[in-house]
N, C-alpha and C positions, 0 to 999 in steps of 0.2 A: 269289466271296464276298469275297475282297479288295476286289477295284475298286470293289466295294459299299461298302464300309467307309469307303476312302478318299472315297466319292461324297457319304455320311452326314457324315464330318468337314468336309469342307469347306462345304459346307451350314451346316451347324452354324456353322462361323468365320465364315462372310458372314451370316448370322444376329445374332451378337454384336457383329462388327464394326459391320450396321447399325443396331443400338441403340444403340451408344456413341456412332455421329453424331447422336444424336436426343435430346430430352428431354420427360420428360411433365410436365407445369406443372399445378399448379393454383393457384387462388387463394383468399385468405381477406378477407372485407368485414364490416364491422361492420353492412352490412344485409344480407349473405347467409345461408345457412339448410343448417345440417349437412346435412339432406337431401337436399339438390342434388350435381348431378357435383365440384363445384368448378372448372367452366370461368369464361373471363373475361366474361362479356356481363353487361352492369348490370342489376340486377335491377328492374323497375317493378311496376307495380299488378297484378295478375296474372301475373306469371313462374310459370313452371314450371319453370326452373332456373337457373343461374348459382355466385356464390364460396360455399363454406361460411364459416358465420358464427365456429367457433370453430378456435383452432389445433389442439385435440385432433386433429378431423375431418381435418384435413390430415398429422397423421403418420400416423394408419390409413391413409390414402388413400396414402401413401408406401410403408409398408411392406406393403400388398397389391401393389403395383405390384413389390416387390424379391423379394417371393413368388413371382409369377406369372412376371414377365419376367427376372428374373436381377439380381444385386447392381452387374450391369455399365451398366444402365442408368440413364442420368443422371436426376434428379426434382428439381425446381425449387418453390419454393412460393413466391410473390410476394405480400406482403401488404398490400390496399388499404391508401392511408393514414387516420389517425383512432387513436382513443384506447382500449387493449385493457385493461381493469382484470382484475387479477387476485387471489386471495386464498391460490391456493397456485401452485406453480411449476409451470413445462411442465415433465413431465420425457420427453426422448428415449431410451431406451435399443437396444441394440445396434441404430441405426440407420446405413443406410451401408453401403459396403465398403470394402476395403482398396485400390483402385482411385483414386487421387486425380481418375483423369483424370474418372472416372466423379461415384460420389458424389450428394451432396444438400446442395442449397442453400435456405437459408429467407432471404429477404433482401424489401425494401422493393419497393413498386410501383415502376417510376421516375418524381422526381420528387415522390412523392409521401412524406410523414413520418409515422413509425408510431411510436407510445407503448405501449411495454407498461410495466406501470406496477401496481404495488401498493399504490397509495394508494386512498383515495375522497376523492372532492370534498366541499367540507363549505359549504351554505350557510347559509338562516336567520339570518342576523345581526343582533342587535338592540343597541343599548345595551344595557349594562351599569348596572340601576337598583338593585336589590337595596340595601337601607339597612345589612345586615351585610356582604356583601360592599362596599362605595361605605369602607364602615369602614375597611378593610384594606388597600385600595390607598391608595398613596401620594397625597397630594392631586393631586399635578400629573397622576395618572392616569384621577382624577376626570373623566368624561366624553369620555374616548379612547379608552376600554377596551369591546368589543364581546364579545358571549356567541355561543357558539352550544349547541344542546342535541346533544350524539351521540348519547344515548340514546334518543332521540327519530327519528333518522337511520337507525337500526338498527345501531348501533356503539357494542359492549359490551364489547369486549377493547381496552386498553388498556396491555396489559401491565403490566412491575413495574422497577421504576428497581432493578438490583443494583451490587453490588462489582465492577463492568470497572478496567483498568487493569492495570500490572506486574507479570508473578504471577499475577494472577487467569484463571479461565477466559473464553474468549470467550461474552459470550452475546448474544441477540439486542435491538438495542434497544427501549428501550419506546416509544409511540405517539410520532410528532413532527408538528410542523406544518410544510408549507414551506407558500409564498408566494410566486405567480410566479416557480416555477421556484428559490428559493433558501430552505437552510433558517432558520428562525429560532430565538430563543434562549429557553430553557426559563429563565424568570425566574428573576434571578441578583442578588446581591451579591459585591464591586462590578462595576462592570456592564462595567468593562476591567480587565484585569488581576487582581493579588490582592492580598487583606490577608495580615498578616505574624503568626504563632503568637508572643505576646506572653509566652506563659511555659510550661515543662510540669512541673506538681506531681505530680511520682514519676517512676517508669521510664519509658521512651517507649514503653514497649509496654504503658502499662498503659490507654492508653485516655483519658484528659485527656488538654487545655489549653487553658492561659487564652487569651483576646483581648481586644484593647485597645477601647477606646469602650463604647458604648451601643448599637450598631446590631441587635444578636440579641434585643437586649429588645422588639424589635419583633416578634418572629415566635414568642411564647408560643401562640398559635391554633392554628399552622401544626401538622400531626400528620404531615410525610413529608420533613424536611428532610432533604438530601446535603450533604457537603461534598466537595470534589475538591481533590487538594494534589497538587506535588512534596514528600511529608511531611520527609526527612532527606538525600534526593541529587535533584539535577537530573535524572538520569536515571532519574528512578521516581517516576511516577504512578500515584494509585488514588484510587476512591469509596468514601466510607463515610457510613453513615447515624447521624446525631444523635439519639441517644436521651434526652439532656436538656440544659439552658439551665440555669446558675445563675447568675442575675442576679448575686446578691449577691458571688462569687466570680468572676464574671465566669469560668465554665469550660464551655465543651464535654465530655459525657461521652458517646463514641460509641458502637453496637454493635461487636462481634468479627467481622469480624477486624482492626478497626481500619486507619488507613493503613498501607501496606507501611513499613516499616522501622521503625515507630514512628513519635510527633511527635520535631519539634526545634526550638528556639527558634529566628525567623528567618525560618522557612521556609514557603512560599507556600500560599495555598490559598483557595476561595471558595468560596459559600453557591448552593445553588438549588436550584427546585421550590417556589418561595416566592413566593404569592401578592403577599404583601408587600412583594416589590420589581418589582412589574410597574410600570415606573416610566418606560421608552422604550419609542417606536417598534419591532417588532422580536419583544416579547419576549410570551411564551404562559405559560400557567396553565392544568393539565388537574386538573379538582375528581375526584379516583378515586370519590369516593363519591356523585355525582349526572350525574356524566357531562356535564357541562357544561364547555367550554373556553373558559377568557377569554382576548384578543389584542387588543395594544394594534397596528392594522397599524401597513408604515410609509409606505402610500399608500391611495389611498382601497380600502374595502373591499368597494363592491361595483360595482368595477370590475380588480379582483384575484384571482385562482385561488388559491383555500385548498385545500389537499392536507393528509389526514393520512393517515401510514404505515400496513397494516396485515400485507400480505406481510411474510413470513420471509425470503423469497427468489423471483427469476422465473423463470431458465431452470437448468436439468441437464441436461449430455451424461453418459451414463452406458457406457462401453467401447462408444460411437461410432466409426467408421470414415470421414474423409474428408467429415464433417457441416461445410459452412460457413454463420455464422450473418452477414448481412451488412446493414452499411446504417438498423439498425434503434437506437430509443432505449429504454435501460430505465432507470428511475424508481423511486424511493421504496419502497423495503426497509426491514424491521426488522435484515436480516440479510443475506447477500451478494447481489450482486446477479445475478451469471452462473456458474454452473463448469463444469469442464470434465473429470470423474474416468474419469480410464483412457481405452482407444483408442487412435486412433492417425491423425496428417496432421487432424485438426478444426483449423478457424480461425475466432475469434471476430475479426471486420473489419470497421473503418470505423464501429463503431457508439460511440455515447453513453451515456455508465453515470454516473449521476449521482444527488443524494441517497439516498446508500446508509445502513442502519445501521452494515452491517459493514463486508465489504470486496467492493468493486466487481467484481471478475472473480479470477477462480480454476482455476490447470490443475494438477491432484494426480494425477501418473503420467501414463502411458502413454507413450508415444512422438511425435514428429514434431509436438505439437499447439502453439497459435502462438495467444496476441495481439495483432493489429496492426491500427494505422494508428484506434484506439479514444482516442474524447477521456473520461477517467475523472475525476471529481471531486467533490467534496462528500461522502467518504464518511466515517463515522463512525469505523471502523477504518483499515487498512492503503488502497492502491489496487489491485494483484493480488497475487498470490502464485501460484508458480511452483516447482513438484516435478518429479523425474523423475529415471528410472534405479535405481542398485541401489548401496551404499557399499560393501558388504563383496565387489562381484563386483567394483566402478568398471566396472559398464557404466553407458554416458549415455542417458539419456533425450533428448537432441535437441528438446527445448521451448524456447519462445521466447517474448519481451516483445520486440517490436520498430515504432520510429517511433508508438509512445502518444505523448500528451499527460495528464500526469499532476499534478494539482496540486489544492489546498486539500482535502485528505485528513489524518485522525489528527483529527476535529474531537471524538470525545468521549476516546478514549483518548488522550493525547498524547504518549507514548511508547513508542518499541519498536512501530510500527505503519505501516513502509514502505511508498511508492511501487510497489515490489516487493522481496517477500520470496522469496529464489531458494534453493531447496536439492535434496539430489541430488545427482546426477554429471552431467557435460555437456553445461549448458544455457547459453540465449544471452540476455541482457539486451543491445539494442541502438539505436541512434539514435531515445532515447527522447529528450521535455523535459518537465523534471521540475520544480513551484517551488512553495512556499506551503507551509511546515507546519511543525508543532513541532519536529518529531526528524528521522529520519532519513530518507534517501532510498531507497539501496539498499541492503539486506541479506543478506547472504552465508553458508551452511553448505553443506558439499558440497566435492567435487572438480572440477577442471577445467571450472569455467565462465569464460563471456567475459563480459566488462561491455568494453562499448564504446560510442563513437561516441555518450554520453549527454551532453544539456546538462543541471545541473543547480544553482538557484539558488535564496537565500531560503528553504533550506530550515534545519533547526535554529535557527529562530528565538526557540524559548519555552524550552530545557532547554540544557544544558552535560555537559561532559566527553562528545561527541556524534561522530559521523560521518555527514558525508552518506554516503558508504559507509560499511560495517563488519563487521566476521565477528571474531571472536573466540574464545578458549581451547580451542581442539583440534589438538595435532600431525600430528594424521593429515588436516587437509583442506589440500590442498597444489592444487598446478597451477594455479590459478586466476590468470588474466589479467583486469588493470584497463589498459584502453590507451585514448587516442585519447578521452578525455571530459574537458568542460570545466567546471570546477567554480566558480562564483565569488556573489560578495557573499554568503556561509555567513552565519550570528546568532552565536550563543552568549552566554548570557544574564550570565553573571558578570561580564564583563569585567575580570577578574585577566589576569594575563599567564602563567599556567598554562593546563596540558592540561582541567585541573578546571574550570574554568571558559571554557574556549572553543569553538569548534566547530573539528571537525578533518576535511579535505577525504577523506580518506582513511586510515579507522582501523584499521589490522592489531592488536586488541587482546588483550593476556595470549594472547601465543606464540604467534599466529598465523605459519603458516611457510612455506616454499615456492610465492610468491606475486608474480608479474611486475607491477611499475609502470612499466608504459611509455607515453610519447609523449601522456602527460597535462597541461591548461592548468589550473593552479589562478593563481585570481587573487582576492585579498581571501578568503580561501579559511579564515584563523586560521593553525593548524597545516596544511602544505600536506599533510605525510604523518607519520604515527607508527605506530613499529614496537615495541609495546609487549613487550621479549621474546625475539620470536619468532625465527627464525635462519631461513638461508639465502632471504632477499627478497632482489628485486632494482631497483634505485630507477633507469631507467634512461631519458635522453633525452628529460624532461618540464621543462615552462616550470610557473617560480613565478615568480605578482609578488605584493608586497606581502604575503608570509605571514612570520608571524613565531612558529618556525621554516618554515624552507620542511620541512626530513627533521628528523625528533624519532629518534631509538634510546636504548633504556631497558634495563637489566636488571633488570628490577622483581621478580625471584626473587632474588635479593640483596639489596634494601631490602625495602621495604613488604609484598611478598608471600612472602615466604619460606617462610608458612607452607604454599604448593604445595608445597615441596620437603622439608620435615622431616617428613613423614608426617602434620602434622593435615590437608589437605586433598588426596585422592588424585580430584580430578576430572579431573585429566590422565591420570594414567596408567589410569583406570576406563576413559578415552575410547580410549586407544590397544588396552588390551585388548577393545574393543568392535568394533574394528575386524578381529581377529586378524592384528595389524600382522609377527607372526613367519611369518606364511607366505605363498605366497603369495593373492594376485594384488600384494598391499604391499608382502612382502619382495625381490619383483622390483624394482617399481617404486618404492617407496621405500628401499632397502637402509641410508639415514644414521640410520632408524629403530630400528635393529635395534642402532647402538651408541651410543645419543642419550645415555643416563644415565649413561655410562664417559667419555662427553665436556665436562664441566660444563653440564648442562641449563640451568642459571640465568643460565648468559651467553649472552648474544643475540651468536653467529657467524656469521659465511661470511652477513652484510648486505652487498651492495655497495651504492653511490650513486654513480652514473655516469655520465660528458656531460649533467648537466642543466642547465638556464639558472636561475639564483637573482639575483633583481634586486628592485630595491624597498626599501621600507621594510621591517624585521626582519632580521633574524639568517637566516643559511644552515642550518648541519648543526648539533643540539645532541644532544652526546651525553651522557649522564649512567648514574650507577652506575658508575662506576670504568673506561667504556668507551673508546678511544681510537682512532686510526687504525690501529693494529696487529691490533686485531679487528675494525673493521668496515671496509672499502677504499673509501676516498671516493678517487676520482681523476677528475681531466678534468673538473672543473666551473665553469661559467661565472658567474663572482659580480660581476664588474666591469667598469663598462664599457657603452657602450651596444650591446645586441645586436642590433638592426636590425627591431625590430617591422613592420609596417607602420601599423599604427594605431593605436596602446595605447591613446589618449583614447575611441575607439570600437570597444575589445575588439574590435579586428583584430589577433588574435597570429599571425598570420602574419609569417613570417621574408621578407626583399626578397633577391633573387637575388644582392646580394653584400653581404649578413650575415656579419659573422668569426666566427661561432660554427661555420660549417660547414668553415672550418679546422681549429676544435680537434675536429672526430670529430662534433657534431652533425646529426641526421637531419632534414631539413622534417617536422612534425608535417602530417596532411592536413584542416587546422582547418578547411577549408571543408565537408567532409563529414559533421562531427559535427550531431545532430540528427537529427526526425523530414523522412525523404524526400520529395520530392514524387513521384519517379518511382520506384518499386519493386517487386520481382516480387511 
């Protein structure tokens, strides 16, 4: 009976083993037919089988196969190339095992390019004759402006233009146009930049203000105008709708909830959804009430692909197992464009995420799940965003953003809507490049994540008092490493010689603490680094050129913010009790917790700034709030002198093999490795 047994298992192990050498494929064609097996043979005039036509048909086909033959067998899904429209998302759920070696793969024919894609194509284009409408447009638009009918196309959701922006909820956006492949601009005044709030009669939060000129007396017709502002700080934008024009007063009177902070005189902001300035190349006009879209292109129109949004979203992994998604392009969303919730070892790779409403790719929990080697851009919101793990346990999730290209994202929100938004416990942001957008690059909550190895440039181009990184006002998110990322040519839009008006490479803000700065190149960078606060950072063995400061330390809980510390605002210590920092797994691991308040919280201690290169134009360490060398330990830093670049004119901060700085205690930074890979596991 034994020998039996053992005769049954082993059987059984050469059984599994030889499925794990094998894979079952099928395929998916835009001229194939759910029907069929889903093998590869092209289907002709009379087939009787070959690819199925939809992706549905190929995750049944997958998860009948993990049914039947075991979760250990590999399944592969190759999808001819061509163009896949869709109206709602793929969603996957518990597909996969736990087996990475095993698994399932959905990825591209080879060779060949696949569009999944939430748009529809929009033809019928005729002039733009109409004698009321010809009325409206600006004259020079007169005869450049092309109609098409949607309604007529069988496309009747258009969605609804709401209040996005700082503060507000995320929602999906409303219908947009691209054009060969890039999106275009929802008719705007002015057509760069902004006009400036000319005055505000009453409170700022009541809802006026005046503007200078005559320009809004043009758009008495219009019945759906927005305005978009940084209304009272650079770092807070929002939409709000114009509920009336008084000429005569020359005032805006908007709907509630009015822009975030209230109006303030000065302060930016701009008009659209307005017929009446469809005035260049570029710019769209969606009539809600007839269903007609007008577009002035900005190449010829019918020899151009007109897209409009109608998808929410394309793909969902839902508590997948070792699912990789590869190779493939996704398009035009109202609302994100990929996510990835819960599971575990999934990887979204190699593929294209572009015209997005929301934000481009998304991993929320689960363990070991990874975006890489993904070119992300054009999206409306953020470019991914990145969860995992547990705070109150500090176990890490083990998720990743690595070797993306991430750039011209934040296009309708434009702040507070990163490249990647990282939070959690122990995740990895890595040799990413990152460049083009208003705000910020990479954003920080959580414990013990890596940012590394990120190039990241031209970002914070449109707001101020900014970080291309940033995390801020929470004692309890500590261990996080910023190493080995190169930061340079940063915006910041004020151009004051403050924190308030600059961009700042690296922003620990309101008490951020327990936070490693190592072996970082900031160069033209603003503020290379500011420690707004926050105590026990470490500023160590990182090249600044040209920033002016290179290290900023504030105790802003003895000036301007005091009112953390005198009981009107208790959001820090709400956060540390949120955490139940008095016991453990915190009290182990952060034990300086436990006597932070007995120690003058308001002073920002136990900062060092140490072995770093400070060269260039600006100022080195600026410390302020009554801060000195005695509390925060600046030692070993290289401020004068030439340090031995190899190339500064051509951003080669690499150090020459007899550089004096590796004298004073300096480490070679490994500048060549920063960036997306070419060779990578």
């Amino acid at each position: 009976m034994l020998h039996s047994i053992r005769v049954t298992t082993l059987c059984f192990a050469f059984f599994v083993a030889a499925n794990q050498s094998q894979a079952s494929t099928f395929y998916v064609s835009t001229s194939g037919d759910d029907s069929w097996s889903g093998q590869l043979e092209a289907p002709n005039e009379g087939a009787t089988d070959g690819p199925f036509r939809s992706l549905e048909r190929s995750v049944a086909a997958v998860k009948k196969v993990q049914r039947e033959a075991g979760t250990q067998v590999k399944t592969v899904v190759q999808i001819r190339g061509g163009r896949y429209e869709r109206k709602t998302p793929l969603v996957l759920e518990t597909v996969g095992s736990g087996n990475s070696d095993a698994g399932t793969v959905f990825e591209s024919y080879p060779g060949e390019e696949v569009v999944i894609t939430g748009g529809m194509m929009v033809d019928s284009w005729k002039k733009t004759e109409e004698p009321n409408i010809l009325e409206r447009l600006p004259e020079e638009a007169r005869g450049q402006v092309y109609e098409s009918d949607l309604f007529a196309q069988g496309i009747t959701d258009y969605g609804v233009l709401k209040e996005r922006g700082f503060g507000r909820p995320v929602y999906p956006a409303a219908l947009e146009l691209f054009f060969d492949n890039e999106p275009m601009t929802l008719a705007r005044w002015p057509n760069e930049g902004y006009a400036q709030i000319a005055n505000v009669p009453g409170p700022a939060t009541g809802g006026k203000f005046n503007y200078e000129g005559d320009r809004p007396e043009r758009w008495m017709k219009a019945n759906d105008i927005w305005l978009h502002g940084l209304w009272t700080w650079d770092w807070a934008d929002s939409y709000t709708r114009v509920k009336s024009i008084d000429a005569a007063s020359k005032e805006f009177t908007t709907y509630p909830p009015h822009g975030v902070y209230g109006y303030k005189k000065d302060r930016r902001y701009y008009a659209l959804n307005l017929l009446e300035e469809l005035d260049q190349p570029g710019e769209y006009y969606l009539d809600r009430l007839t269903g007609v879209l007008h577009f002035w292109p900005p190449s010829g129109i019918e020899k151009g692909k007109a897209v409009v949004s109608l998808a929410d979203e394309l793909l969902r992994l839902e508590n997948c197992s070792s699912v990789q998604v590869k190779g493939l392009t996704f398009e035009v969303t109202r609302g994100n464009g990929v996510e990835v919730r819960g599971g575990t070892n999934n990887r979204i790779q190699d593929c294209v995420i572009r015209n997005i409403g929301n934000t481009g790719a998304i991993v929320s929990g689960g363990t070991r799940n990874r975006i890489v080697g993904c070119e992300i851009y054009n999206c409306g919101d953020g470019g991914t965003g990145l969860s995992g793990g547990d705070r109150k346990s500090l176990t890490p999730g083990h998720n990743e953003v690595t070797d993306c290209h991430i750039h011209h994202y934040s296009r309708w929100s434009k702040t507070y809507r990163p490249a990647v938004a990282i939070s959690g416990v122990g995740n990895r942001v890595a040799h990413n490049l990152i460049h083009d957008a208003p705000h910020n690059a990479i954003q920080l909550g959580g414990n013990q994540h890596v940012i590394e190895y990120n190039e990241v440039h031209h970002v914070c181009q449109e707001t101020a008092d900014v970080g291309a990184f940033y995390m801020g006002r929470d004692w309890t998110q500590r261990e996080n490493v910023i190493r080995y990322n190169f930061f340079h040519h940063l915006g910041g839009f004020g151009g004051r010689d403050d924190a308030f008006s600059q961009a700042i490479a690296i922003y620990l803000d309101d008490w951020s603490s327990g936070t490693d700065i190592i072996g970082n190149v900031v160069y033209k960078g603003g503020y290379g680094v500011l420690i707004g606060g926050g105590r026990d950072n470490l500023v160590k063995n990182n090249i600044f050129v040209d920033c002016n400061p290179a290290v900023h330390v504030d105790s802003r809980g003895l000036g301007w913010a005091k009112y953390y510390f005198n009981g009107d605002t208790t959001t820090l210590t709400d956060r540390l009790e949120a955490m139940d920092y008095k016991n453990p797994p915190y009290s182990d691991r952060y034990p300086e917790l436990l006597s932070l308040y007995d120690d003058d919280p308001a002073v920002a201690k136990y900062n060092r700034i140490l072995n770093n290169i400070m060269v260039g134009e600006g100022k080195t360490v600026h410390l302020q709030d009554g801060l000195d060398d005695t509390i925060v330990e600046i030692k070993d830093n290289w401020t004068d002198g030439d340090p031995g670049f190899v190339d500064p004119e051509k951003m080669n901060f690499n150090l020459k093999a007899d550089s004096p700085v590796f004298e004073a205690g300096f480490q070679q930074i490994p500048f060549d490795k920063i960036g997306p890979r070419k060779n990578r596991r």
